[in-house]
N, C-alpha and C positions, 0 to 999 in steps of 0.2 A: 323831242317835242312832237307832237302828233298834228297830223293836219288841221286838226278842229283846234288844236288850240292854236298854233298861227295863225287862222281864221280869225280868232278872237282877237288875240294880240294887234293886228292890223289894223279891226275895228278899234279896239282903243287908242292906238296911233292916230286912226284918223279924227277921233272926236276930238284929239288934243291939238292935231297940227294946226298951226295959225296962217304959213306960209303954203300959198298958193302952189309952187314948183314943188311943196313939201308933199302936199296931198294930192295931185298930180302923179305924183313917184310912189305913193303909195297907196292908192285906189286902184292905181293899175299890177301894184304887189298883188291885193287884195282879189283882184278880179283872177288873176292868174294863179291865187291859191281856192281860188272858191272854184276855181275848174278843176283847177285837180281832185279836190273834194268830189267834188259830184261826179267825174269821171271815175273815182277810186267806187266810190258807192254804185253805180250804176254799174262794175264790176263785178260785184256782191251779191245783186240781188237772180237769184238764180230764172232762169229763162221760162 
């Protein structure tokens, strides 16, 4: 699975989650894959 798509994935987790500690646990997934993401890209893009 590629970063963009556990991005995605999490976003759908979170539109589903009902429980509060639920989306708590995974907003903060979400935010720590959205950093890697853009730290992966910001990698990429040449100087």
């Amino acid at each position: 699975m590629t970063i963009e798509q556990h991005v995605e994935e999490l976003r759908a987790e979170l539109r589903n989650a009902v429980d509060r500690e639920e989306r708590r646990q995974i907003e903060a997934e979400l935010a720590a894959a959205v950093k890697e993401r853009d730290a992966l890209l910001e990698n990429m893009v040449p100087d």
